[in-house]
Residue frames as a rotation matrix with the C-alpha (Angstrom) as fourth column:
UNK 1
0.498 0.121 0.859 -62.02
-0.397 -0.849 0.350 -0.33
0.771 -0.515 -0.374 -22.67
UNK 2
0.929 -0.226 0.293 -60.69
-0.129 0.544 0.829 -2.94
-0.347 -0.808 0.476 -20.02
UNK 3
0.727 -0.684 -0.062 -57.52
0.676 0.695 0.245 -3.21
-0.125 -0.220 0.968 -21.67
UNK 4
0.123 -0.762 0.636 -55.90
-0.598 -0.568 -0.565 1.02
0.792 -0.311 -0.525 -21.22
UNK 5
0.668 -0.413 0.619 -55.42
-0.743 -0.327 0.584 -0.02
-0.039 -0.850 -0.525 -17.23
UNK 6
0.783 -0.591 0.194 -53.39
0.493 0.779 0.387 -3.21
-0.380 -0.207 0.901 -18.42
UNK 7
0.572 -0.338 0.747 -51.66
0.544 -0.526 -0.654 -1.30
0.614 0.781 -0.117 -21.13
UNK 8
0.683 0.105 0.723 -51.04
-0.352 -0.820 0.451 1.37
0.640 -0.562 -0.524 -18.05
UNK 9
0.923 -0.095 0.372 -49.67
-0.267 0.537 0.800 -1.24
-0.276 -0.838 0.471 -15.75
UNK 10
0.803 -0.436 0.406 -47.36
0.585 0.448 -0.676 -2.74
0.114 0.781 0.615 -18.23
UNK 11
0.346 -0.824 0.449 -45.78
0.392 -0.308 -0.867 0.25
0.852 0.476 0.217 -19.02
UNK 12
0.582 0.014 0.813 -45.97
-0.561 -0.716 0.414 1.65
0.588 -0.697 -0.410 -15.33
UNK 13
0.849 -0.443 0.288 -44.15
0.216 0.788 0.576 -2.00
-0.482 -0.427 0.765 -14.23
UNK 14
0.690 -0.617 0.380 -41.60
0.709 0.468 -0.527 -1.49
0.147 0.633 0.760 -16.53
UNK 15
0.541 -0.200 0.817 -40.84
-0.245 -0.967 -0.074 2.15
0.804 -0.160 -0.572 -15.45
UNK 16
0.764 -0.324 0.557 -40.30
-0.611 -0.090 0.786 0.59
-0.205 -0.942 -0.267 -12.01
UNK 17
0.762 -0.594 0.258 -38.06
0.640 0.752 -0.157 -2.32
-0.101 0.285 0.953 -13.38
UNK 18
0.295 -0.853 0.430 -35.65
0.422 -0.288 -0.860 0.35
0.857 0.435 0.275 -15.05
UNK 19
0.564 0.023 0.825 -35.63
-0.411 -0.859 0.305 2.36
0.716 -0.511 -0.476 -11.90
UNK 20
0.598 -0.235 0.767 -34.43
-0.584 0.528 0.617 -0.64
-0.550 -0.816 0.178 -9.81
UNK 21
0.739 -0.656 0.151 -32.52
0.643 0.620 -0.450 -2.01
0.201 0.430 0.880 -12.36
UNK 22
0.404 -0.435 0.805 -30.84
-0.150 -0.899 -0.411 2.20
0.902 0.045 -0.429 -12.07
UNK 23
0.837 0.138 0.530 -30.50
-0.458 -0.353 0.816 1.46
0.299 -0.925 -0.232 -8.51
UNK 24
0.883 -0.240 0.403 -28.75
0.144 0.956 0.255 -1.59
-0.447 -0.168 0.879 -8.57
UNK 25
0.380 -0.821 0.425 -26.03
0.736 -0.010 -0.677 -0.39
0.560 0.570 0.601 -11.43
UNK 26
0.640 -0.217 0.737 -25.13
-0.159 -0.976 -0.149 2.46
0.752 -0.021 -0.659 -9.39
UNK 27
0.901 -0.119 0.416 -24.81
-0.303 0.513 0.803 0.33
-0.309 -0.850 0.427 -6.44
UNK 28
0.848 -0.363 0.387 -22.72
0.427 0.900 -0.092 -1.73
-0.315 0.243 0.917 -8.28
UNK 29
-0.025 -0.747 0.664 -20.11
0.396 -0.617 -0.680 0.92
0.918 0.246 0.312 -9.97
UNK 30
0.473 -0.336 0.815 -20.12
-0.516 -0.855 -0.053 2.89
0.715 -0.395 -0.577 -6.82
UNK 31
0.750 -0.311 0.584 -18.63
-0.132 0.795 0.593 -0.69
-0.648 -0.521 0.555 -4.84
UNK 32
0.611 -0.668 0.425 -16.38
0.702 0.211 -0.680 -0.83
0.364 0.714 0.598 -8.01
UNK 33
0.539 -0.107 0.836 -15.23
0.187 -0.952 -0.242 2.38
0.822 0.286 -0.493 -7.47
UNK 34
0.614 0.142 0.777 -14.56
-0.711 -0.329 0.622 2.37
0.344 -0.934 -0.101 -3.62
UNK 35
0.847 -0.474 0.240 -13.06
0.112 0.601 0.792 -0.76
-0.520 -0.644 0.562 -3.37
UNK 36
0.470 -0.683 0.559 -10.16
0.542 -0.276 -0.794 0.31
0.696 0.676 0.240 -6.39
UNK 37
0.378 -0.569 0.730 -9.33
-0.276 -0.822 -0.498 2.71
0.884 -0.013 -0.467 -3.77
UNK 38
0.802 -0.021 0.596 -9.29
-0.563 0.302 0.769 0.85
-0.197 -0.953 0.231 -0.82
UNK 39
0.815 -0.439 0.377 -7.29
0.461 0.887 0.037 -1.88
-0.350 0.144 0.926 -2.44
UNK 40
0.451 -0.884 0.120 -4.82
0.484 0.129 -0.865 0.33
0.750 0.449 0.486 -3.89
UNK 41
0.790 -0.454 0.411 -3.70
-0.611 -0.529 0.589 1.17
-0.050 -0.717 -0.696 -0.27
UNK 42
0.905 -0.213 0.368 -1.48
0.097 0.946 0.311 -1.79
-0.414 -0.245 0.876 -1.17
UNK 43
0.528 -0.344 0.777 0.33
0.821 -0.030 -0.571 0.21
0.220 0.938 0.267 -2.97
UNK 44
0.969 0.180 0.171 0.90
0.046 -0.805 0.591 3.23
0.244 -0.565 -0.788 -0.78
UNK 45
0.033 -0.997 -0.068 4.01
0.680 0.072 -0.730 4.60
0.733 -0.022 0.680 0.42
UNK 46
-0.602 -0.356 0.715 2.74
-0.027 -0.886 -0.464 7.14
0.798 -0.299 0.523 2.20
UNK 47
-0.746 0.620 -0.241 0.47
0.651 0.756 -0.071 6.64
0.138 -0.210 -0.968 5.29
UNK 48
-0.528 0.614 -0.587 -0.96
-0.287 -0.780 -0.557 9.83
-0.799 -0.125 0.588 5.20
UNK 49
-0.539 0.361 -0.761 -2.22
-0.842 -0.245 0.480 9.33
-0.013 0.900 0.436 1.58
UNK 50
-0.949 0.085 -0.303 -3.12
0.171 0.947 -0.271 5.56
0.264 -0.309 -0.914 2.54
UNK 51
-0.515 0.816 -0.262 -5.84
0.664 0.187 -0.724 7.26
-0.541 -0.547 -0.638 4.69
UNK 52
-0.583 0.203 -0.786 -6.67
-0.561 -0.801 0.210 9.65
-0.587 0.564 0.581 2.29
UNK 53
-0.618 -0.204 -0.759 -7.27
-0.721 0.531 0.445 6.94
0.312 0.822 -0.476 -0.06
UNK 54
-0.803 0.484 -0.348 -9.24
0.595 0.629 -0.501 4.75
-0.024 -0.609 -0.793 2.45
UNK 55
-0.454 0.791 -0.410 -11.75
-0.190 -0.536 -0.823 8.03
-0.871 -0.295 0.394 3.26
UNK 56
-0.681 0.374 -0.629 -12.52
-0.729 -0.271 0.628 8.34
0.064 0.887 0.457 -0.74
UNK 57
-0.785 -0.028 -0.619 -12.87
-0.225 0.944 0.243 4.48
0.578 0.330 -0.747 -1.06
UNK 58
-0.822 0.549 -0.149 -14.98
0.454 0.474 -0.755 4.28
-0.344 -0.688 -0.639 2.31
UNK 59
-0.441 0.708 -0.551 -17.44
-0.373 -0.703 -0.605 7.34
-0.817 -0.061 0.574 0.92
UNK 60
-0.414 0.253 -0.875 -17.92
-0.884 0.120 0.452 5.34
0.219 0.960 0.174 -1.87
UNK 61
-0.903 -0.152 -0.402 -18.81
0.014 0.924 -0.381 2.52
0.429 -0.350 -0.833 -0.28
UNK 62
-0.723 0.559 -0.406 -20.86
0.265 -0.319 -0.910 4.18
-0.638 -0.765 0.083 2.31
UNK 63
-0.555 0.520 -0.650 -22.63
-0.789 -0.577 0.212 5.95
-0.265 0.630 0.730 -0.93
UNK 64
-0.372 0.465 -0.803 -23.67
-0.491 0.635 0.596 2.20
0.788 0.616 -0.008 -2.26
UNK 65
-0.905 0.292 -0.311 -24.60
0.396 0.303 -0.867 1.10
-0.159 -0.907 -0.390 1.44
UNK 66
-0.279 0.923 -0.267 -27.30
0.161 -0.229 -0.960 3.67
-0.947 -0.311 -0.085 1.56
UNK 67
-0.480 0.235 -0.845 -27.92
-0.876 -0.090 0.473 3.73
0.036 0.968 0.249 -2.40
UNK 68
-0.750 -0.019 -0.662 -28.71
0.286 0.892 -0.349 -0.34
0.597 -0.451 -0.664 -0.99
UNK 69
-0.634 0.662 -0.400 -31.45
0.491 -0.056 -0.870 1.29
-0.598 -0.748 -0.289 1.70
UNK 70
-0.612 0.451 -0.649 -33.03
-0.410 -0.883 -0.228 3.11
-0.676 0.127 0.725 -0.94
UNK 71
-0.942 -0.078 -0.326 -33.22
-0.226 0.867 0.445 0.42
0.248 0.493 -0.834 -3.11
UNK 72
-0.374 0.810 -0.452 -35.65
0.833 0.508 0.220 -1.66
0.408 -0.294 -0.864 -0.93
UNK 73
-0.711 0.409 -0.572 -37.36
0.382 -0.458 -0.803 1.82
-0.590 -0.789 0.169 0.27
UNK 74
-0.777 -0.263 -0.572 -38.25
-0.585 -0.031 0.810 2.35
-0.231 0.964 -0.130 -3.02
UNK 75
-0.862 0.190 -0.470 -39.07
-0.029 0.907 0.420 -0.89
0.507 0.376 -0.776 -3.37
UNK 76
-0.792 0.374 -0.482 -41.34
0.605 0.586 -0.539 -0.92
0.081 -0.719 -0.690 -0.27
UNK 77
-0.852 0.052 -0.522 -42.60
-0.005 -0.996 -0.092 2.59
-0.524 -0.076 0.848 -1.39
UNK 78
-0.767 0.277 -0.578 -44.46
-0.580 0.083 0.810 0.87
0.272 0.957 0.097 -4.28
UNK 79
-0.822 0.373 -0.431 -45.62
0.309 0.927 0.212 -2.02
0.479 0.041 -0.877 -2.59
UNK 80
-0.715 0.327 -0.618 -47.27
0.640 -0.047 -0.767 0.23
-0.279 -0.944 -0.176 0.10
UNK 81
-0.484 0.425 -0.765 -48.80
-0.297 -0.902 -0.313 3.20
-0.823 0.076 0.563 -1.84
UNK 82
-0.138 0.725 -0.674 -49.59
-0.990 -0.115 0.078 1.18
-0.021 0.679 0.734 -5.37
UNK 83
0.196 0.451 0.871 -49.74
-0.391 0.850 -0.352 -2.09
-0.899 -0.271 0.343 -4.78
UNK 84
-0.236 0.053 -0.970 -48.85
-0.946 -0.241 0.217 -3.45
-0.222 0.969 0.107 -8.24
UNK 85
-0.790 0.089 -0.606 -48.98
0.139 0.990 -0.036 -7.47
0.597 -0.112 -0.794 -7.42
UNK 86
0.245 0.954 -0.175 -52.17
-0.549 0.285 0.786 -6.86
0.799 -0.096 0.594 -5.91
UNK 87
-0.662 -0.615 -0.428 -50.87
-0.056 0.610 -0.790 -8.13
0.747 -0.499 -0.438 -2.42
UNK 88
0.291 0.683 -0.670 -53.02
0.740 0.282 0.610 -9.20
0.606 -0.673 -0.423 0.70
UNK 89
0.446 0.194 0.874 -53.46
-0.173 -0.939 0.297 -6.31
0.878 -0.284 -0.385 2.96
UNK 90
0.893 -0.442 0.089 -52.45
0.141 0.461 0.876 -8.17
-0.428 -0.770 0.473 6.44
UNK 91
0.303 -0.928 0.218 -48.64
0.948 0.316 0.029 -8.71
-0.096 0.198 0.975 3.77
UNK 92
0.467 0.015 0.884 -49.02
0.495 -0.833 -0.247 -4.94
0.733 0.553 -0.396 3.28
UNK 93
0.960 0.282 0.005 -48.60
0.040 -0.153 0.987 -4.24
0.279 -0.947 -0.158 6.76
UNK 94
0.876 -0.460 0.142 -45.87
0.330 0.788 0.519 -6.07
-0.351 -0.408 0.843 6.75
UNK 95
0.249 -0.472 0.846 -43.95
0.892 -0.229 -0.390 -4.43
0.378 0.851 0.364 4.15
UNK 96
0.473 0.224 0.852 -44.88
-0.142 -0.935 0.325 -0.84
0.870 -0.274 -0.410 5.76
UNK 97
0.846 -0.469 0.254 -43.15
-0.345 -0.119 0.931 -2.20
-0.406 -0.875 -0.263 9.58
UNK 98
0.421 -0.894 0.153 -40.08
0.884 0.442 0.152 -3.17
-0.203 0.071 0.977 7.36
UNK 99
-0.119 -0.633 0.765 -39.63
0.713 -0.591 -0.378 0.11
0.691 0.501 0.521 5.92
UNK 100
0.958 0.042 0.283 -40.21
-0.215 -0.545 0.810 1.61
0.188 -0.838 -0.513 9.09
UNK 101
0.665 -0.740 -0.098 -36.87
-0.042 -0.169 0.985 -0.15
-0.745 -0.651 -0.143 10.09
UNK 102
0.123 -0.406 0.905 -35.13
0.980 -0.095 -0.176 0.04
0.158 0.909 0.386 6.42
UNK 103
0.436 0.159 0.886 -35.81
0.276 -0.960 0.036 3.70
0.857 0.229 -0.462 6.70
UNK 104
0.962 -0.158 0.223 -34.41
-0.271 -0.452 0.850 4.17
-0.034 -0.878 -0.478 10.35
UNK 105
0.205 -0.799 0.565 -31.18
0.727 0.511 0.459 1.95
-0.655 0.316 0.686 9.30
UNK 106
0.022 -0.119 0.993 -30.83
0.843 -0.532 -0.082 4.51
0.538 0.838 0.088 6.57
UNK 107
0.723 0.468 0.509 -30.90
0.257 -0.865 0.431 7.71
0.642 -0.181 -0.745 9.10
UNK 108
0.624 -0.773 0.119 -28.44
0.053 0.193 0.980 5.97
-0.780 -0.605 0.162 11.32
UNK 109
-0.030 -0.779 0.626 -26.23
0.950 0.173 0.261 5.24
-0.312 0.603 0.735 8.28
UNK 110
0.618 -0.016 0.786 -26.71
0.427 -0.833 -0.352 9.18
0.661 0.553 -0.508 7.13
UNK 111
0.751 -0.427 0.504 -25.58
-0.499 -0.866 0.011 10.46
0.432 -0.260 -0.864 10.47
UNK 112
0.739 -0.581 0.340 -22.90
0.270 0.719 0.641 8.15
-0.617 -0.382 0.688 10.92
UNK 113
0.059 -0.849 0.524 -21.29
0.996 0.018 -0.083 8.46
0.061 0.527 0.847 7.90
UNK 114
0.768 0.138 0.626 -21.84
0.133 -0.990 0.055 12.46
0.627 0.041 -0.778 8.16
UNK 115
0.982 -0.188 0.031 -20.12
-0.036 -0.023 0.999 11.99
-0.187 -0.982 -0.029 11.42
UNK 116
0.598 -0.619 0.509 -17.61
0.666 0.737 0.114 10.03
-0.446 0.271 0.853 10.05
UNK 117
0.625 0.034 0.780 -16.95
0.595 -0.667 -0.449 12.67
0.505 0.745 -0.437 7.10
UNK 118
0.730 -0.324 0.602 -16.15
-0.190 -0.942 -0.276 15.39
0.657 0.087 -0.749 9.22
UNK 119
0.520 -0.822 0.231 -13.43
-0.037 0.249 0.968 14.02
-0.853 -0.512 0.100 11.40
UNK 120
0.475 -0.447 0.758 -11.89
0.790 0.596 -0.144 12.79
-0.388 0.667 0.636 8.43
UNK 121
0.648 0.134 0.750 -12.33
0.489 -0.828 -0.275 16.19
0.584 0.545 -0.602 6.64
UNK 122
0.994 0.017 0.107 -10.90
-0.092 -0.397 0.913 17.71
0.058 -0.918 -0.393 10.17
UNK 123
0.602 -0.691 0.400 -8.04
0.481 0.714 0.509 15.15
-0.637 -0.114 0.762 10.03
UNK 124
0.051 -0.535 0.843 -6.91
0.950 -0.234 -0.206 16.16
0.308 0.811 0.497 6.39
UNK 125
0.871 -0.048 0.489 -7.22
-0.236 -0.914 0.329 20.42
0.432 -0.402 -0.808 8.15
UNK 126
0.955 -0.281 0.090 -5.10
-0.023 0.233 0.972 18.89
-0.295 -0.931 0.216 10.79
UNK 127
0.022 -0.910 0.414 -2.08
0.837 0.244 0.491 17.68
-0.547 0.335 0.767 8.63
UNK 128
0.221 -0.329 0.918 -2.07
0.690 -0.613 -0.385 20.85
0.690 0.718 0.091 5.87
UNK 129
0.630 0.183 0.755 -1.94
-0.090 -0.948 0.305 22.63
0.771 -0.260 -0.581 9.04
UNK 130
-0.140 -0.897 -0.419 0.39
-0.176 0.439 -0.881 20.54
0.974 -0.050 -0.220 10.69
UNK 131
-0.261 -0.108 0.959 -1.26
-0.965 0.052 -0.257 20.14
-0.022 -0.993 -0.118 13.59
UNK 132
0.728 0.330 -0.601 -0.63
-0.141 0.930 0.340 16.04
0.671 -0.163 0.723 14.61
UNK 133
0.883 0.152 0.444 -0.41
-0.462 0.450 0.764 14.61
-0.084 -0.880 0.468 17.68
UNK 134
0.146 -0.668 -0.729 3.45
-0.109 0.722 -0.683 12.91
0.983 0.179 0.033 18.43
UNK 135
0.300 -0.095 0.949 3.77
-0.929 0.198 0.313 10.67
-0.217 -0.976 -0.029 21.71
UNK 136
-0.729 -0.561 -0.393 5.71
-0.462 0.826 -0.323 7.64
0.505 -0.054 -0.861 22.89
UNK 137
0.267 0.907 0.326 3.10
-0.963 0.261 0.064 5.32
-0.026 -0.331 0.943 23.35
UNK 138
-0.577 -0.526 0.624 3.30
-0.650 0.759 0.039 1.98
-0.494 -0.383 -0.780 24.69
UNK 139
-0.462 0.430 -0.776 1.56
-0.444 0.645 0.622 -1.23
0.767 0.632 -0.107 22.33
UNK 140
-0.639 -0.077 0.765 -0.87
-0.666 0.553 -0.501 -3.00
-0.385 -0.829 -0.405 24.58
UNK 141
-0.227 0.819 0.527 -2.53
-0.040 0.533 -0.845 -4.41
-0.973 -0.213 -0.088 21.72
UNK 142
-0.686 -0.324 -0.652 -2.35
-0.613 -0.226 0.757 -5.30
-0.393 0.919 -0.044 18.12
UNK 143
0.044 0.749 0.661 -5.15
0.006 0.661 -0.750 -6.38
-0.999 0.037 0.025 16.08
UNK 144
-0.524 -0.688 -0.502 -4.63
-0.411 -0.311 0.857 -7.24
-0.746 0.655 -0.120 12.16
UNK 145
0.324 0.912 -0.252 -7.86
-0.848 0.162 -0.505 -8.94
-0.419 0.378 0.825 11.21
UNK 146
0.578 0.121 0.807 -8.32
-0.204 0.979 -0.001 -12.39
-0.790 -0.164 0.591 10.21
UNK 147
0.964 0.051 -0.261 -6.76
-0.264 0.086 -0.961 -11.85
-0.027 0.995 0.096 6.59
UNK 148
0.482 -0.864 -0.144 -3.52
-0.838 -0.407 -0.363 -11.30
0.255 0.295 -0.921 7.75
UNK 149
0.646 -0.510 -0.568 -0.47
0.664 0.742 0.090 -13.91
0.376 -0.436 0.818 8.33
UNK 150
0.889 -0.339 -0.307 1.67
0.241 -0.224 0.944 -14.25
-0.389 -0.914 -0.118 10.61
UNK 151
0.163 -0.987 0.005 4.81
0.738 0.125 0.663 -12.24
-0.655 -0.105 0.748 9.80
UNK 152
0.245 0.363 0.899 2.89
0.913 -0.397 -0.088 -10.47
0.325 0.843 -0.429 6.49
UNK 153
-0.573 0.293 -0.765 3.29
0.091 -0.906 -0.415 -6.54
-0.815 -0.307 0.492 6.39
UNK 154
-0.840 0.326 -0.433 1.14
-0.535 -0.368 0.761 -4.33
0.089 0.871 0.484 4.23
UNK 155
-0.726 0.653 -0.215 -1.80
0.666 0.746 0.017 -5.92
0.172 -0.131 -0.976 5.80
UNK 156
-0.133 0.679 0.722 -5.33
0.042 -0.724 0.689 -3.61
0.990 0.122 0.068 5.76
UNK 157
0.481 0.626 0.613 -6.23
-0.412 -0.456 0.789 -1.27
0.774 -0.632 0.039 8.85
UNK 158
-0.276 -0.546 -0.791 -4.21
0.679 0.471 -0.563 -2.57
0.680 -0.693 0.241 11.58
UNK 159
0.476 0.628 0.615 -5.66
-0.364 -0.495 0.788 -1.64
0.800 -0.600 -0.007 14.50
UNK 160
-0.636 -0.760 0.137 -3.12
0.104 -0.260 -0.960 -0.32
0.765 -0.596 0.244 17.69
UNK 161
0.785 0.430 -0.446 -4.04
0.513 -0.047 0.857 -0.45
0.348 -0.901 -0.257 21.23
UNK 162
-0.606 -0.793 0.060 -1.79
0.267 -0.274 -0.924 2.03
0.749 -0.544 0.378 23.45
UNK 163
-0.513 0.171 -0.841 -2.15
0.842 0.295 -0.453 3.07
0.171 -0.940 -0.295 26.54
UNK 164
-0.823 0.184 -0.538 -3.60
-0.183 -0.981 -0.055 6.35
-0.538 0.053 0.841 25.59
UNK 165
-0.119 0.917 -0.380 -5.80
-0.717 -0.344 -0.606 5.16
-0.687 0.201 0.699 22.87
UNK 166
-0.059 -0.272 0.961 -6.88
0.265 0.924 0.278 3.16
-0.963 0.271 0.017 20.22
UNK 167
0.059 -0.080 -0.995 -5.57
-0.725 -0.688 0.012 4.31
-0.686 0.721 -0.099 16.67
UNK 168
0.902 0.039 0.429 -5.77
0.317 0.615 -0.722 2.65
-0.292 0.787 0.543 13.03
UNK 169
-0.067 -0.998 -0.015 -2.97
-0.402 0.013 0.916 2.17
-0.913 0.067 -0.402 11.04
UNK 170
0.669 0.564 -0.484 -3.18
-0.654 0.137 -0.744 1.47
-0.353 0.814 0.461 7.17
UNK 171
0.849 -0.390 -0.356 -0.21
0.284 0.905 -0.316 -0.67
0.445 0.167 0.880 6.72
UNK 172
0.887 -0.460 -0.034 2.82
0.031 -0.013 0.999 -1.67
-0.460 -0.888 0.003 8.32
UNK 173
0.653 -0.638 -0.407 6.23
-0.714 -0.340 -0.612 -0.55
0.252 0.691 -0.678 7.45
UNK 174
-0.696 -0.685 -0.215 7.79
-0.383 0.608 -0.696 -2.71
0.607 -0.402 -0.685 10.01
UNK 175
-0.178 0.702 -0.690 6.11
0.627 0.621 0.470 -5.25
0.758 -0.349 -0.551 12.43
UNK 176
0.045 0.096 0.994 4.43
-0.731 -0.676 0.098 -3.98
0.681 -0.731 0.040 15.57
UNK 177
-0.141 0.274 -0.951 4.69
0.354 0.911 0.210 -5.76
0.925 -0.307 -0.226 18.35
UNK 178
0.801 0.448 -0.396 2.39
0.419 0.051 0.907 -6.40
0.427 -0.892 -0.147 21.99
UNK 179
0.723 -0.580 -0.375 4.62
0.625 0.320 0.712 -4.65
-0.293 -0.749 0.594 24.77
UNK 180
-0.373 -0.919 0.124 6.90
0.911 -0.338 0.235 -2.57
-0.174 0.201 0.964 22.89
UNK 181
0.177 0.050 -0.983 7.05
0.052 -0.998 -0.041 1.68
-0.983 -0.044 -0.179 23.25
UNK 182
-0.129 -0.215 0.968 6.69
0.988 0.060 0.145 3.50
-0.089 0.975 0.205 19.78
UNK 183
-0.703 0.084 -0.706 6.67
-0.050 -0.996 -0.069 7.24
-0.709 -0.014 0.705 18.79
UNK 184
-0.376 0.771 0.513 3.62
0.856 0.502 -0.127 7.75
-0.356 0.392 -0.849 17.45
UNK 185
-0.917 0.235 -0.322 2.58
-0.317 -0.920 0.231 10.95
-0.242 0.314 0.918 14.57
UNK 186
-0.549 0.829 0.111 -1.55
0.794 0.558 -0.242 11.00
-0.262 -0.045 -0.964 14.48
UNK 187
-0.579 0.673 0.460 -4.54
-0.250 -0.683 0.686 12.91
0.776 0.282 0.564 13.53
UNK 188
-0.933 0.293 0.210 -6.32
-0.093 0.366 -0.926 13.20
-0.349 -0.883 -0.314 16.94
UNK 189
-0.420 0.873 -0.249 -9.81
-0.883 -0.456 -0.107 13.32
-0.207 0.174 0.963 15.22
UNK 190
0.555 0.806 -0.205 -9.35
-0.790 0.588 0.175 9.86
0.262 0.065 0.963 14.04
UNK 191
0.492 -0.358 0.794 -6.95
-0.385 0.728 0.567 8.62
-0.781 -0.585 0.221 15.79
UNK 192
0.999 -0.017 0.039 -5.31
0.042 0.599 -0.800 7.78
-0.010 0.801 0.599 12.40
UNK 193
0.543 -0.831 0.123 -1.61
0.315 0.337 0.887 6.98
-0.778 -0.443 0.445 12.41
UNK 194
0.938 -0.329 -0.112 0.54
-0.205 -0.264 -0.943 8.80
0.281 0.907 -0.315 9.37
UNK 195
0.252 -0.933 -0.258 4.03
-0.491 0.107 -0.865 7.95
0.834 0.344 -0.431 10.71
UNK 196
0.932 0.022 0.361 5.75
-0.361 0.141 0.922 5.38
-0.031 -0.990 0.140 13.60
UNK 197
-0.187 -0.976 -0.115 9.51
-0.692 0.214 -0.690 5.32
0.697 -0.049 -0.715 14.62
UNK 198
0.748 0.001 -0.664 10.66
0.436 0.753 0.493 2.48
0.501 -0.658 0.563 16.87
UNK 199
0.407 -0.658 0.633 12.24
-0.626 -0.706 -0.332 3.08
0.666 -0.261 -0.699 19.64
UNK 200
0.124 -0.671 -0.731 15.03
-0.134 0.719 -0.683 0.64
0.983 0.183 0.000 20.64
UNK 201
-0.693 -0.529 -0.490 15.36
0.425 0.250 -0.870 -0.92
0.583 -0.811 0.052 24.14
UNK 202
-0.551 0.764 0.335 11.93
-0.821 -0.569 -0.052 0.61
0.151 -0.304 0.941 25.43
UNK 203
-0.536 0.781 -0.320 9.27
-0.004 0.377 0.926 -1.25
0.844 0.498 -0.199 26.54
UNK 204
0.262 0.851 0.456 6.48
-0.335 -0.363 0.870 -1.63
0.905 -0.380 0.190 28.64
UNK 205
-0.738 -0.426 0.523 8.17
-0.636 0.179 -0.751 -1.94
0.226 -0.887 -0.404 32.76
């Protein structure tokens, strides 16, 4: 008679194992997935499609971020409601004020990336409808992130200071540089650069 609730356990551990093992492969293919697209911005020609290509890649990402909070909510779900390891009440506690902030981290990340989403979504309205943003803006700021070298194009996200705003940039056809006027074509929702002409003999007085 004492040995159905082991029997029970057993199989009731193992149930959770596959579940968190489920979590974990998804995680894992949906980071596969996301970065394939990010990375083939290296490839791009177009910068409109670049950010296309960046949104997918990030939503996939973003999917295995909070696929990653469920994970250990999950996880913390078990510890708190069945207890299977038989933990000390006082560690229970403990468990129950992590997924308090596991579980707020996971609300922020929903309405972030929601946020996120619909600009983007906006953005891609914006161009079939042709409505983007062209101004001579001055460079007061060029940021290219630690990967890049000096001289390198085709470097990820380049982030543009102008004097109007600050706008992303998925790679560079030609260098930018500090100080120098450009015509800038954008998506004002995110600020997302799809085409820059130089403009010769211009710069900042």
């Amino acid at each position: 008679m004492r040995k159905k609730p082991i029997k029970v356990n057993k199989e009731q551990n193992k149930k959770r194992l596959r579940i968190i093992y489920g979590f974990l492969m998804i995680m894992i293919v949906l980071l596969l997935i996301g970065g394939t697209f990010i990375e083939s911005n290296g490839f791009m020609t177009d910068l409109y499609k670049a950010f296309v290509f960046n949104f997918i890649g990030m939503s996939f990402v973003f999917a295995a971020a909070l696929t990653f909070c469920f994970f250990f909510l999950y996880h913390i779900f078990v510890i708190i409601i069945y207890n299977p390891q038989r933990i000390i009440k006082s560690s229970v506690i403990k468990f129950a004020i992590g997924g308090i902030f596991t579980l707020i981290i996971t609300i922020f990340l929903l309405i972030f990336g929601v946020t996120e989403a619909k600009k983007s979504i906006q953005s891609m309205k914006d161009y079939k409808n042709g409505e983007w943003q062209v101004k001579d803006l001055v460079v007061t700021d060029v940021y290219r992130g630690s990967h890049a070298h000096k001289g390198s194009l085709r470097t990820k996200s380049v982030l543009i200071e102008t004097d109007k705003d600050e706008m992303t940039l998925y790679f560079e056809d030609f260098l930018i540089y500090k100080g120098e006027k450009y015509r800038f074509t954008y998506l004002d929702a995110t600020k997302t650069i799809i085409k820059v002409e130089e403009m010769k003999g211009e710069t900042n007085p």
